[in-house]
C-alpha positions as CSV (number, residue, x, y, z in Angstrom):
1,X,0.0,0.0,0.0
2,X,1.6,3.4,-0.7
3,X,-0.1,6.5,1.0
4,X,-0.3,9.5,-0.6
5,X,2.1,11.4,1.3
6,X,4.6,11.0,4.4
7,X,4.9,13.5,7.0
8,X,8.9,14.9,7.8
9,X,10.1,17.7,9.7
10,X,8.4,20.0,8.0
11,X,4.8,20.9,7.8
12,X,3.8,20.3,4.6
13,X,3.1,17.3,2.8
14,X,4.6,15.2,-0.3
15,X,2.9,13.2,-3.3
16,X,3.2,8.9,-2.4
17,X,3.9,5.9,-4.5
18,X,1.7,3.0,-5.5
19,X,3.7,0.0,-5.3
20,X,5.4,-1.0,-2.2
21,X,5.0,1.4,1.2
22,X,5.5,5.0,0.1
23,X,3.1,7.9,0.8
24,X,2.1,10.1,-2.1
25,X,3.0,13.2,0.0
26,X,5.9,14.5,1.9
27,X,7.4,17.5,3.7
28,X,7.6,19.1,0.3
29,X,3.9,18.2,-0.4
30,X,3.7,17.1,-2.7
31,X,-14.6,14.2,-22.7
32,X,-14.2,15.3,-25.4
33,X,-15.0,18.8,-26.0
34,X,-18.0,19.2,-28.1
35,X,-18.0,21.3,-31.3
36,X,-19.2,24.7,-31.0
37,X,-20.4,27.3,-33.7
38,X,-17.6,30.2,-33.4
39,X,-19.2,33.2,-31.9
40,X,-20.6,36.1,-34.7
41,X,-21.2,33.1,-36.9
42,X,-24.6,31.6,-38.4
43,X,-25.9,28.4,-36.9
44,X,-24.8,25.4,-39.3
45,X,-27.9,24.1,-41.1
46,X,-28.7,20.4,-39.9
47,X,-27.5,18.1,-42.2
48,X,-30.4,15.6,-44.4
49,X,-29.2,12.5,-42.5
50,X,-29.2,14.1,-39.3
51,X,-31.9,12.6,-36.9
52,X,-34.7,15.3,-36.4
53,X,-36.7,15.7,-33.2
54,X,-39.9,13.9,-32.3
55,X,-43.0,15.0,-30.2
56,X,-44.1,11.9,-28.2
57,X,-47.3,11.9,-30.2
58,X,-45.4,12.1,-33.4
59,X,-43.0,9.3,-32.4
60,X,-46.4,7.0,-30.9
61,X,-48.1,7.7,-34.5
62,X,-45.0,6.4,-36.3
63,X,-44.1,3.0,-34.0
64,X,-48.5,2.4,-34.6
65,X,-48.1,2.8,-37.8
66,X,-45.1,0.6,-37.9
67,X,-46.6,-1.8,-36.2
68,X,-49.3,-1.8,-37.9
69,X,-47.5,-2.5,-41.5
70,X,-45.1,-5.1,-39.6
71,X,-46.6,-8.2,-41.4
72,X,-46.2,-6.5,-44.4
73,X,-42.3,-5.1,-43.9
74,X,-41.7,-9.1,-42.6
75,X,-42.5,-10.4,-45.9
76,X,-40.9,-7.4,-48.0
77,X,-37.5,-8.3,-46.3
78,X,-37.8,-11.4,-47.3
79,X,-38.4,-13.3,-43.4
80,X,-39.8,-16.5,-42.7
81,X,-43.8,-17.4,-42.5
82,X,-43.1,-18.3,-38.6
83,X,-41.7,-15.1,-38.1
84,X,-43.1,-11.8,-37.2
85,X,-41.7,-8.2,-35.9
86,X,-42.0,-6.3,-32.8
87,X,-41.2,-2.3,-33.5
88,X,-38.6,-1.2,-30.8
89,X,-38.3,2.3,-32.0
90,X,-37.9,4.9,-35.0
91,X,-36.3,7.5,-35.8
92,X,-36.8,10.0,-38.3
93,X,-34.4,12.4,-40.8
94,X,-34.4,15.4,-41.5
95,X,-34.9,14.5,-45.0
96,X,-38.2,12.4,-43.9
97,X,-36.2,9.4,-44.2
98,X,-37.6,6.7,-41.4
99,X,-35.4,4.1,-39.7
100,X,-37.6,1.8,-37.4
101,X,-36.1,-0.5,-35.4
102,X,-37.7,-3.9,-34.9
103,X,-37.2,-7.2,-32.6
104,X,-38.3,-10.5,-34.0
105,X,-39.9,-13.7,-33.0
106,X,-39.5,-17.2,-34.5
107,X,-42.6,-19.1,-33.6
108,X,-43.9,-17.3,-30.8
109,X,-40.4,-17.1,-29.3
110,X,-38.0,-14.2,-28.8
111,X,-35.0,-14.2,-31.6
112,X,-32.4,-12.9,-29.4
113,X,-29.9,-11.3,-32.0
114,X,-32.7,-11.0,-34.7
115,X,-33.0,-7.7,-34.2
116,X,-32.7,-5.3,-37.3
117,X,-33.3,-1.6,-38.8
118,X,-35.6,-1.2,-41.6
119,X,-35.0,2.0,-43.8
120,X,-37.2,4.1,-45.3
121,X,-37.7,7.2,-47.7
122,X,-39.9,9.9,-47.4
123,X,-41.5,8.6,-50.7
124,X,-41.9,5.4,-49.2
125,X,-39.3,4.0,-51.3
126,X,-37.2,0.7,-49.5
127,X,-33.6,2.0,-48.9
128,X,-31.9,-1.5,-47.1
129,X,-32.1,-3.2,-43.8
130,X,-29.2,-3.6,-41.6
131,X,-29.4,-6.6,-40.0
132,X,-28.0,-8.2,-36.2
133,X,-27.5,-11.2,-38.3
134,X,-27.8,-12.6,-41.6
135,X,-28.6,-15.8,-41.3
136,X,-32.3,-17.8,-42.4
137,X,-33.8,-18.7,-39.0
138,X,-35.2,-22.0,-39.2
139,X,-34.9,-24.4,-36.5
140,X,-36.1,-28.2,-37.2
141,X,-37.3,-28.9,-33.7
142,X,-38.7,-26.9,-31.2
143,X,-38.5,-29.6,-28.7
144,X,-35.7,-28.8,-26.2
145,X,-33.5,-32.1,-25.4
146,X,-31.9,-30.6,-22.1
147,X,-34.4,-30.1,-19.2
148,X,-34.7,-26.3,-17.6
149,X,-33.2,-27.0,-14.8
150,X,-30.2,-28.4,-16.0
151,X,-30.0,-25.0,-18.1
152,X,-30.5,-22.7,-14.8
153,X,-28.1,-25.1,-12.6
154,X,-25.3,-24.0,-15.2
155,X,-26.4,-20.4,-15.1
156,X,-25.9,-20.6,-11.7
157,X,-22.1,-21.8,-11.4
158,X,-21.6,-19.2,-13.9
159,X,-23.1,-16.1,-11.6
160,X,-21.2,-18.0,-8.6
161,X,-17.9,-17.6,-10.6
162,X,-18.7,-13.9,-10.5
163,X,-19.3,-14.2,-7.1
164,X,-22.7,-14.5,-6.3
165,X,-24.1,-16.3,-3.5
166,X,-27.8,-16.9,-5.8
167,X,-28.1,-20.7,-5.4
168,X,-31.2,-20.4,-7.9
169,X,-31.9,-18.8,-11.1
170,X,-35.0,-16.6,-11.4
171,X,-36.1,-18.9,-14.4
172,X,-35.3,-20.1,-17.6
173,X,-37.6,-19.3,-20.8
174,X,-36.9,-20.9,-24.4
175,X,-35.9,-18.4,-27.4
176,X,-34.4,-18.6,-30.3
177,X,-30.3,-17.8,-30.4
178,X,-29.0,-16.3,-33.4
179,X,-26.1,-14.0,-31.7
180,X,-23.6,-15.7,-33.4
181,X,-23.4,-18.1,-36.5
182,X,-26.2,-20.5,-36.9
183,X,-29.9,-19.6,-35.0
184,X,-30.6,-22.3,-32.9
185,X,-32.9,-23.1,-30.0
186,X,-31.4,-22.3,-26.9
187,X,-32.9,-21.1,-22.8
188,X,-32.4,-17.5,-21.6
189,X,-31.5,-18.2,-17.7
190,X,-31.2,-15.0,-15.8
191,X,-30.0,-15.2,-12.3
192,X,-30.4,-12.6,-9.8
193,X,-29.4,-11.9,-5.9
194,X,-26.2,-9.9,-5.3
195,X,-22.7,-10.1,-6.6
196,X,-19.7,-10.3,-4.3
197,X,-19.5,-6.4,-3.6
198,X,-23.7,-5.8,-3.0
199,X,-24.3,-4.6,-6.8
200,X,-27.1,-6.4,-8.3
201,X,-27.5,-9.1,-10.3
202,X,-28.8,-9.8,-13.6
203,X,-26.3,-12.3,-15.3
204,X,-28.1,-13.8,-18.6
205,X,-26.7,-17.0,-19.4
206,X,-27.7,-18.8,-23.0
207,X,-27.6,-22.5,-23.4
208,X,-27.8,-24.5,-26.3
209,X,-31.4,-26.8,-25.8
210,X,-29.7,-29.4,-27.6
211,X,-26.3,-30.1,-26.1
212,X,-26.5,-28.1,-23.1
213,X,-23.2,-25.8,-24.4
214,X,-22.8,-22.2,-22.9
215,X,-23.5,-20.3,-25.7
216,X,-22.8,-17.0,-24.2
217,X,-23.8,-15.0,-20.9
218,X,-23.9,-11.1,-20.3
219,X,-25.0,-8.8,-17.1
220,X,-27.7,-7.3,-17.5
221,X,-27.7,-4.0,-15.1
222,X,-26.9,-1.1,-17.5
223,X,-25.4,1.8,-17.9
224,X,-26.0,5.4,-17.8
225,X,-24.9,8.8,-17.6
226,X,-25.3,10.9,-14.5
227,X,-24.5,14.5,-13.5
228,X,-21.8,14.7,-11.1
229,X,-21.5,17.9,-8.5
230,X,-17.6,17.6,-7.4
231,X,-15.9,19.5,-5.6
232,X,-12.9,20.2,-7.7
233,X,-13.8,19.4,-11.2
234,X,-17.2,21.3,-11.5
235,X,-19.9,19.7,-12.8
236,X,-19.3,16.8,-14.7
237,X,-20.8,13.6,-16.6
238,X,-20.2,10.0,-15.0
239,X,-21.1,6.8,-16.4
240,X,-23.2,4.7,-14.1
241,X,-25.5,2.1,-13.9
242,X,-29.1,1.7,-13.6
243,X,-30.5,-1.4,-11.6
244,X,-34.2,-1.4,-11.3
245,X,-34.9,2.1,-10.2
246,X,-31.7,2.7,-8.2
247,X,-28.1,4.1,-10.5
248,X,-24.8,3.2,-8.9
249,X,-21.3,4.6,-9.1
250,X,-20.3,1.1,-11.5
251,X,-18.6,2.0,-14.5
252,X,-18.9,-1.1,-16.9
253,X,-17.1,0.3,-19.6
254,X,-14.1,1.2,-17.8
255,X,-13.5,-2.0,-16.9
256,X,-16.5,-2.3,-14.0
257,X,-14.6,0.1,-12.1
258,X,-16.6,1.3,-8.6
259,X,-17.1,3.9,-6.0
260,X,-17.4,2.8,-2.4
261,X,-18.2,4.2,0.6
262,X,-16.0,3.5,3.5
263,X,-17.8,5.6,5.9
264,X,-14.7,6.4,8.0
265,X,-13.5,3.0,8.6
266,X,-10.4,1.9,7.4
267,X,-10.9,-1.7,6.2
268,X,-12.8,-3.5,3.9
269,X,-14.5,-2.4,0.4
270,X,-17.4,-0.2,2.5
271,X,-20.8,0.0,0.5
272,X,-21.6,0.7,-3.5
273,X,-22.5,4.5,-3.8
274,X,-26.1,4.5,-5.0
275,X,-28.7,7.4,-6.0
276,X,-31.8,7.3,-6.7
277,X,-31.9,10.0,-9.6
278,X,-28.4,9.9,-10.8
279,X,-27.9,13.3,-10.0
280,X,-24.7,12.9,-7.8
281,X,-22.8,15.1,-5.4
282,X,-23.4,18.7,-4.3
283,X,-20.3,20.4,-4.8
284,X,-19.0,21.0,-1.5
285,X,-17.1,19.4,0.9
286,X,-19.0,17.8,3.8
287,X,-17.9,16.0,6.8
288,X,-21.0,13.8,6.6
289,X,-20.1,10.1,5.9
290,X,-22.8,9.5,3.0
291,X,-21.2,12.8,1.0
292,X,-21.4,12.2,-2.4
293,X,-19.2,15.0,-3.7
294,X,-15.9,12.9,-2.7
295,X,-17.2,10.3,-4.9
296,X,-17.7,12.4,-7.6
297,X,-14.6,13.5,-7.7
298,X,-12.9,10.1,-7.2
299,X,-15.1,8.2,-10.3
300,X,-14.6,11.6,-12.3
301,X,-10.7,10.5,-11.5
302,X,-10.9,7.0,-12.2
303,X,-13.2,7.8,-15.5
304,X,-10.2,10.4,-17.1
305,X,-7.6,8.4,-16.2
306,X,-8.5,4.9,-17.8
307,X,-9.8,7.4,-20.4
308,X,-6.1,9.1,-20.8
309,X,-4.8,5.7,-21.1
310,X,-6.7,3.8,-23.3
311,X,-7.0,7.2,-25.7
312,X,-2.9,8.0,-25.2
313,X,-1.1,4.9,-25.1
314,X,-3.9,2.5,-26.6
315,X,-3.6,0.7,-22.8
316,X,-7.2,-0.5,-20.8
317,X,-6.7,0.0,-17.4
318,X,-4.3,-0.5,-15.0
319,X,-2.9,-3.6,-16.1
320,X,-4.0,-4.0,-19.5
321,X,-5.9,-6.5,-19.4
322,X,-9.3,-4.1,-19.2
323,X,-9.9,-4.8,-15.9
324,X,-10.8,-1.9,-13.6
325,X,-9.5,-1.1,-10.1
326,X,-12.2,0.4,-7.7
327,X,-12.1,3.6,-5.1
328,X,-13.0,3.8,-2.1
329,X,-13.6,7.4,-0.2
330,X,-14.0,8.7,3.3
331,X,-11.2,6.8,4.7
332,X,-10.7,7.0,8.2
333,X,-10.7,10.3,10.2
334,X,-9.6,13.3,9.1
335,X,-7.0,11.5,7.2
336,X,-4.8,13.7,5.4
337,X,-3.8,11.2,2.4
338,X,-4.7,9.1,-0.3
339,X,-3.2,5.5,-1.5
340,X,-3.2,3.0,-4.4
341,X,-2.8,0.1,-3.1
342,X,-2.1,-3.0,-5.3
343,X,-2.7,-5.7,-3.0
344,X,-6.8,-4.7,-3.4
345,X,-6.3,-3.4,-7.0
346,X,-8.0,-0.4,-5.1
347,X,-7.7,3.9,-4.9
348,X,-8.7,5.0,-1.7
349,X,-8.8,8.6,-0.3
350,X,-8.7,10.4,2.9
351,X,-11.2,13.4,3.9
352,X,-8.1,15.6,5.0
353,X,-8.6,18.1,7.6
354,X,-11.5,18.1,9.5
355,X,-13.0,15.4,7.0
356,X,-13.8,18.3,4.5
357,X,-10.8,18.8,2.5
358,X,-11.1,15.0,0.2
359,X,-8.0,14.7,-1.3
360,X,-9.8,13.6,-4.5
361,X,-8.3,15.6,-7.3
362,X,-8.2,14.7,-10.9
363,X,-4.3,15.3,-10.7
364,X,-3.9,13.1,-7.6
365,X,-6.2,10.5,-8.9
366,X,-4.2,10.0,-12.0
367,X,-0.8,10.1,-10.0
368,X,-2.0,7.6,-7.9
369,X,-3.8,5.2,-10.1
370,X,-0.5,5.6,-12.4
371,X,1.3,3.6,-9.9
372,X,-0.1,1.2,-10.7
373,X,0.6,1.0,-14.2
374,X,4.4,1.1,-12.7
375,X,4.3,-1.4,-10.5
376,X,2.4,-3.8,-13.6
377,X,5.2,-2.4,-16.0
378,X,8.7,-1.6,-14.8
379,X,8.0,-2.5,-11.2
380,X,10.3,1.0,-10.2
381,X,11.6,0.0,-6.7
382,X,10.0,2.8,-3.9
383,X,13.6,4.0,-2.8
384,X,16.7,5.6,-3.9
385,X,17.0,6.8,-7.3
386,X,14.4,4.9,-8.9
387,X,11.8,5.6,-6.4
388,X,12.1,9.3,-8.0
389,X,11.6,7.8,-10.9
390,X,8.7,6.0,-9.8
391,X,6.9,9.0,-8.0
392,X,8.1,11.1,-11.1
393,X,6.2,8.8,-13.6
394,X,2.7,9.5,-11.2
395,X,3.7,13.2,-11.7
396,X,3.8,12.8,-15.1
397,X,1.4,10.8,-15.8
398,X,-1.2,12.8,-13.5
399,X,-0.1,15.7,-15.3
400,X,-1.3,14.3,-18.8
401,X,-4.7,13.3,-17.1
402,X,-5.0,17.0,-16.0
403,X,-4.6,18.0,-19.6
404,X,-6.3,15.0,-21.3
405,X,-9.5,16.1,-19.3
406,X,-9.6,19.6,-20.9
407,X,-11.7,20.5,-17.3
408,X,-12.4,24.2,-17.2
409,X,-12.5,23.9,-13.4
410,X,-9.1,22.0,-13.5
411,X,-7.2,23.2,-16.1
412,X,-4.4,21.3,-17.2
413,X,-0.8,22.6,-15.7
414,X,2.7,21.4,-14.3
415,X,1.0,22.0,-10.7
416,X,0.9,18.8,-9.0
417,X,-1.9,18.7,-6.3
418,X,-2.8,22.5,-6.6
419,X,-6.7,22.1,-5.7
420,X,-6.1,20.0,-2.6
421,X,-4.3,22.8,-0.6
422,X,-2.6,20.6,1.9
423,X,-0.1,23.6,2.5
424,X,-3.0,25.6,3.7
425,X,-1.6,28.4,1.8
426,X,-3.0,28.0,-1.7
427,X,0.6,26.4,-2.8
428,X,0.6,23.2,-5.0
429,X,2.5,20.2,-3.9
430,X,5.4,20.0,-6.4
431,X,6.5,22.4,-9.0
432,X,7.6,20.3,-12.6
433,X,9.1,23.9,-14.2
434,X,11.5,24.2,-11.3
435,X,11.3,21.8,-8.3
436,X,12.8,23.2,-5.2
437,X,10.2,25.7,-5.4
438,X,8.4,23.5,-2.9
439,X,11.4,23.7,-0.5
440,X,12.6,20.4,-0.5
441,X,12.6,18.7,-4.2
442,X,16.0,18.7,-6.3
443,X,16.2,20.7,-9.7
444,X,18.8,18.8,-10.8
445,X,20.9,15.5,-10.5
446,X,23.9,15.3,-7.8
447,X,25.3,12.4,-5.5
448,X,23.5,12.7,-3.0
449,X,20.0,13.0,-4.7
450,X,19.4,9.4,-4.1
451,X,19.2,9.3,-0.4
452,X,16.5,11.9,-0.4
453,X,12.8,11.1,0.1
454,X,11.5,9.7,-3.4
455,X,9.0,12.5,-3.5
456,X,12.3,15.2,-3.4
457,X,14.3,13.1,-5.5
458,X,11.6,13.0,-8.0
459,X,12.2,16.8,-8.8
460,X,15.0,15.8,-11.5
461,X,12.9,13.6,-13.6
462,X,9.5,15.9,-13.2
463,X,12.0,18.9,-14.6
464,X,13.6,16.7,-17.0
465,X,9.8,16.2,-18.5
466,X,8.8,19.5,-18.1
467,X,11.9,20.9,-20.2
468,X,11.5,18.2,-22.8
469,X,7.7,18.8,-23.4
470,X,7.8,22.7,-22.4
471,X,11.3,23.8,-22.8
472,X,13.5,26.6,-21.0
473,X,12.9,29.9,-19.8
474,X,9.6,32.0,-19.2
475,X,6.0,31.0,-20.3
476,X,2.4,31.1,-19.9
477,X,0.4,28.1,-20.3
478,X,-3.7,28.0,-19.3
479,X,-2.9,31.0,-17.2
480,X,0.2,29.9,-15.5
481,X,3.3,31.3,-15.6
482,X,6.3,29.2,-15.4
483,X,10.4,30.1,-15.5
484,X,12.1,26.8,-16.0
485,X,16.1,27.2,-15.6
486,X,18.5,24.5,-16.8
487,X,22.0,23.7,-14.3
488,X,24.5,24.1,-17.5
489,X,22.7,27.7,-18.5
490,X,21.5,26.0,-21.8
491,X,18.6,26.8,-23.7
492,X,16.2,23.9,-24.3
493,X,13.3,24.1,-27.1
494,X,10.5,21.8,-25.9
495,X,8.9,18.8,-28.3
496,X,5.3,19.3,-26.9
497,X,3.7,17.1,-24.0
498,X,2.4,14.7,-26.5
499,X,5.6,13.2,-27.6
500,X,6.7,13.6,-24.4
501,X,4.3,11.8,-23.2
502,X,5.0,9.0,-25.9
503,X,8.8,8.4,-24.6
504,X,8.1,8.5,-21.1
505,X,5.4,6.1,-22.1
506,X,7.4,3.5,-24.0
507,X,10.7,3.7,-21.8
508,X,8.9,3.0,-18.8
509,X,7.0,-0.2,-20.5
510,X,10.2,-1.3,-22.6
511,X,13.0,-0.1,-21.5
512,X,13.2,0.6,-17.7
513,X,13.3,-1.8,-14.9
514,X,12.9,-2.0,-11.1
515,X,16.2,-0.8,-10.5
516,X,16.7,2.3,-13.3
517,X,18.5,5.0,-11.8
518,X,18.7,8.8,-13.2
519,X,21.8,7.5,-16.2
520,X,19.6,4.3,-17.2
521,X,16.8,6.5,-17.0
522,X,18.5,8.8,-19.7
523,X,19.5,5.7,-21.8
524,X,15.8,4.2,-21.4
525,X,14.0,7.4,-22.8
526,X,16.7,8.1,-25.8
527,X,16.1,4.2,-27.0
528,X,12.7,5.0,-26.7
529,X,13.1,8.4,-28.7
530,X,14.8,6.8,-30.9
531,X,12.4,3.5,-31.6
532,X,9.9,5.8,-31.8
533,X,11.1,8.9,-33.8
534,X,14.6,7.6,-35.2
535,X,18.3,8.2,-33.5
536,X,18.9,11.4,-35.6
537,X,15.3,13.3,-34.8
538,X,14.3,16.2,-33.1
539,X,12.9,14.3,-30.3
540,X,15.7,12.4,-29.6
541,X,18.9,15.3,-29.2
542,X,15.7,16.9,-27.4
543,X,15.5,14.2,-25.0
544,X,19.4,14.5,-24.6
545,X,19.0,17.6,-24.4
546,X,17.1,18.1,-21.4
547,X,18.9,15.2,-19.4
548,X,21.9,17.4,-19.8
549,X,19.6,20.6,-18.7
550,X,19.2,18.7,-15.4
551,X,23.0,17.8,-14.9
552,X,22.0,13.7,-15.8
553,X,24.2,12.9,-19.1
């Protein structure tokens, strides 16, 4: 478990490690943007295709009417006499063109992947039907030659594998499978109760009727976006899940990643976050132990990060093997910190002072999440020089999740743990431009920089990154100013914090190892300069450049 900061002599606090026991702070604390029409200019006129909107009447009238035609539009496309179609929805063009979306049954029973979209032009006219599947259903017996039960006993061990303690299905009903290659007759076995954590269950299972083969399974409690109130982010959109009438904070396309609620305690996974109208959060801090706002923040975390991965570096998740960790908030008492822990696979945050300063920034979520992806990658050991490496790559790393998020409320910058104000004096925890601006963190390589603490040794590799993206001297950027200096007085052009990005990337997952230090660490990012943009580039006398800057050559 690595907190997110250790106390020292002085006051302040420092950013902690993910992989063996360091704390993410120390005494030197440590979607996409939509389009929008330029202002002055005329409104773009809708495009033909583009969907147009429906009254509920008008929408009614069409699926009737639909419906009402569906015998008809079942022997156009050319189906079967034992099958028929149920309209699902339509929607309409701007050009009048109508797409109506239809289930279908096979002899009074559901065709699960049968579905299809019929199109049609304003005239009338037939313009194609997009199909689920392709295939002629016709089964030759619809006599099943496994019983039910033997059907819900497998559906069963399969929810019990994904830790449900359900020791009966809610039922199995006979339908028609045509998900995948040929339709055949098959039971639907869903099987409820709990899983392992307290979410709800829906798990479908399908099972050939025949030979009793698992022909495939899927949970059934969906998604859905909800409006987020955090505290540090603003307002923002989460992806959450609906079961029955209740959303939860379970993101199942990141990887099923969840938000729990430890309530103060300081063991176990605490309780699923649930709301009842996906609304979440209010915006400010509260000591109260049912606050939403600190889980808002920490799923907003969770969401940008996997986001900034999977979008940056083509990676899902932590480990990627699209798996999701979970978070856990309200830790403890008035605890000033915030850990990855890899033990749990888990991110859990403190309330900080007087349980209403959550240290649940987007910056600090993706620094401490990102130590993860260290210790599943390079495995940097949490001490001498390569623990400065490690707690560098979380600084970095956090940094790009800042940016990647394009969050008006959190702008992106080379602040690390500005919003969390654990100085009490509106100072960040480190400084990338120039290090020992916190009071503690080296600007440059020497001897000795190895026995400080890894969140002070970091300081060389954080300035090293900040010079390669950023370069030298005075600038501005989202409304910060920065003065970056360089030990041998030289002036270094920066390459942009995307390719940066890009070799910090690829040495850490190819060419570093648990026991880089600052020299290998030079030697890992110019290989990876160079696989990546060739030994004579720009990027790569960069890249030597700016090692040199920070006295590591």
């Amino acid at each position: 478990m690595s907190p997110l900061y250790a106390r020292h002599k002085r006051t302040t606090l420092a950013v902690a490690t993910a992989v063996a026991a360091g704390a993410l702070l120390s005494t030197g604390l440590t979607t996409t943007a939509s389009a929008q029409t330029p202002a002055g200019s005329a409104a773009a006129k809708p495009l033909a295709a583009a969907p147009t909107t429906l009254s509920a009447a008008a929408r009614t009238t069409l699926i009737q009417k639909a419906q009402a035609g569906a015998a008809g539009t079942a022997q156009r496309i050319g189906l079967g006499a034992k099958e028929k179609l149920v309209v699902k929805d339509v929607v309409k063009d701007v050009d009048g063109t109508v797409h109506t979306r239809y289930e279908r049954t096979y002899a009074g029973l559901p065709v699960l992947g049968g579905d299809l979209v019929v199109h049609t032009a304003k005239s009338g006219k037939a313009e194609g039907v997009t199909r689920a599947n392709k295939s002629t259903i016709k089964v030759a017996s619809l006599k099943p030659q496994i019983s039910a039960a033997k059907a819900e006993k497998q559906a069963v061990s399969a929810a019990k594998t994904l830790g449900s303690a359900k020791s009966a299905a809610d039922g199995a009903r006979k339908v028609i499978w045509a998900g995948s290659g040929k339709p055949v007759l098959a039971y639907e076995t869903v099987v409820g109760g709990l899983q392992d954590d307290g979410t709800p269950n829906q798990l479908h299972v399908i099972t050939d009727a025949a030979t009793g083969k698992k022909l495939y399974e899927y949970q059934g409690i969906e998604n859905a976006t909800g409006t987020g109130k955090s505290l540090y982010s603003g307002t923002v959109s989460l992806t959450t899940n609906l079961s029955g009438s209740t959303y939860q904070l379970y993101d199942t396309t990141r990887g099923g990643h969840k938000t729990y609620n430890l309530a103060h305690k300081t063991s176990g996974t605490g309780s699923l976050f649930t709301d009842a109208d996906n609304v979440w959060g209010t915006g400010a801090a509260s000591s109260s132990s049912t606050d939403q706002t600190a889980a808002v923040d920490a799923a907003y975390g969770a969401q940008e990060t996997w986001d900034f991965y999977k979008s940056t570096f083509g990676r899902s998740g932590i480990k990627n093997n699209g798996v999701g960790a979970y978070s856990r908030v309200h830790y403890g008492n008035s605890y000033v910190n915030a850990f990855w822990d890899d033990s749990c696979f888990c991110m859990t945050y403190g309330d900080g002072s007087s349980n209403t300063h959550p240290l649940t920034s987007l910056d600090v979520a993706g620094h401490e999440m990102s130590h993860g992806v260290t210790s599943n990658t390079a495995g940097l050991n949490y001490s001498g020089e390569s623990g400065g490496l490690n707690e560098a790559t979380s600084d970095i790393f956090g940094t790009g999740v800042e940016f990647f998020a394009n969050n008006s409320s959190d702008v992106g910058d080379y602040l690390i743990g500005e919003k969390i104000d654990i100085n009490g004096d509106g100072t960040p925890l480190r400084y990338m431009d120039k290090p020992s601006k916190d009071g503690g963190s080296a600007d440059s390589w020497s001897s000795t920089v190895g026995t400080k603490d890894v969140h002070y040794s970091s300081g060389v590799a954080n300035h090293f990154f900040y010079l390669l993206a950023e370069g030298s001297g005075s600038k501005t950027i989202n409304g910060v100013t920065y003065n970056s200096p360089t030990s041998n007085g030289s002036t270094v052009t920066g390459i942009g914090r995307a390719k940066a990005l890009q070799i910090w990337y690829k040495a850490l997952t190819t060419y570093m190892t648990s026991t880089t230090n600052y020299k290998a660490a030079r030697t890992a990012t110019l290989n990876a300069a160079s696989a990546l943009y060739g030994s004579t580039s720009t990027e790569y006398k960069t890249v030597a450049a700016a090692w040199s800057a920070v006295n590591v050559s």
